[in-house]
VOROKOL-669691 format. One record per residue (C-alpha): residue number from 1; y, z, x. Coordinates in steps of 0.2 Angstrom, whole numbers, padded with zeros to 4 digits. Example, Ala and Ser with C-alpha at 12.3 -4.5 7.8 and 13.67 -1.06 7.14 Angstrom:
BEGIN
REC:num:y:z:x
REC:1:-0022:0039:0062
REC:2:-0005:0036:0068
//
This chain:
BEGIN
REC:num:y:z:x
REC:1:-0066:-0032:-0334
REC:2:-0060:-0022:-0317
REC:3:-0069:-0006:-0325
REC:4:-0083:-0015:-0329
REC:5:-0086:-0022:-0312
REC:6:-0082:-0004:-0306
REC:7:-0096:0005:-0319
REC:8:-0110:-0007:-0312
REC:9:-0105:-0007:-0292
REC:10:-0106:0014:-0295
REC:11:-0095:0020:-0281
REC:12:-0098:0040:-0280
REC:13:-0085:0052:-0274
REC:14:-0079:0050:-0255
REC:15:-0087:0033:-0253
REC:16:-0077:0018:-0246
REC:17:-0071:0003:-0257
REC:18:-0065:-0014:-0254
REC:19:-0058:-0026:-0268
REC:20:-0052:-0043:-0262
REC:21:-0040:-0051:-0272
REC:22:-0035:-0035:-0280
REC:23:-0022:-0042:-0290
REC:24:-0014:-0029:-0300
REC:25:-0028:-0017:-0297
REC:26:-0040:-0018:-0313
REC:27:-0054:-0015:-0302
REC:28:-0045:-0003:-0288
REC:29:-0038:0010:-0299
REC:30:-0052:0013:-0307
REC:31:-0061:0013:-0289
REC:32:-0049:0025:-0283
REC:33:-0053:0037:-0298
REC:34:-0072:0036:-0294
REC:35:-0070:0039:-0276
REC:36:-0059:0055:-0278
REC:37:-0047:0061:-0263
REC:38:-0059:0060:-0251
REC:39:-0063:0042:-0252
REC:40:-0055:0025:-0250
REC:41:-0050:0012:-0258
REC:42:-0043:-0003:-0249
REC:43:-0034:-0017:-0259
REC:44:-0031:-0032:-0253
REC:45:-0020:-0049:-0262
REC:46:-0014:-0066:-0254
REC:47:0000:-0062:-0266
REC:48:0012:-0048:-0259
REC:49:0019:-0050:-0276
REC:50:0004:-0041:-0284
REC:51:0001:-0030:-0270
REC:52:0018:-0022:-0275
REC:53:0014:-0020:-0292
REC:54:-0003:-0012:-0287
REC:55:0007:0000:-0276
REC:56:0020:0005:-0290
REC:57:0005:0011:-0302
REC:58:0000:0021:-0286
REC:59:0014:0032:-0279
//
């Protein structure tokens, strides 16, 4: 579903993407992939919980 939602929002390389309730980052990886290095990706959770796990598929 996160990819999904990514293929039809259509963020091109060095654009700037926010995904609220990011969860484990469905939606924000695959962002990230799409906006390359010179874009951005911020992710944001009420749940540090899930933030962590986001951050561990990261670095």
């Amino acid at each position: 579903m996160g990819a999904a939602t990514v293929a039809v929002a259509g963020p091109k390389p060095g654009d700037r993407v926010l995904d609220a309730c990011c969860g484990a980052g469905a939606s924000a990886v695959p962002a990230a992939r799409l906006v390359g290095p010179e874009g951005v990706v911020d992710a944001v959770d009420l749940s540090g919980a899930m933030v962590d796990a986001l951050r561990r598929l990261c670095w």
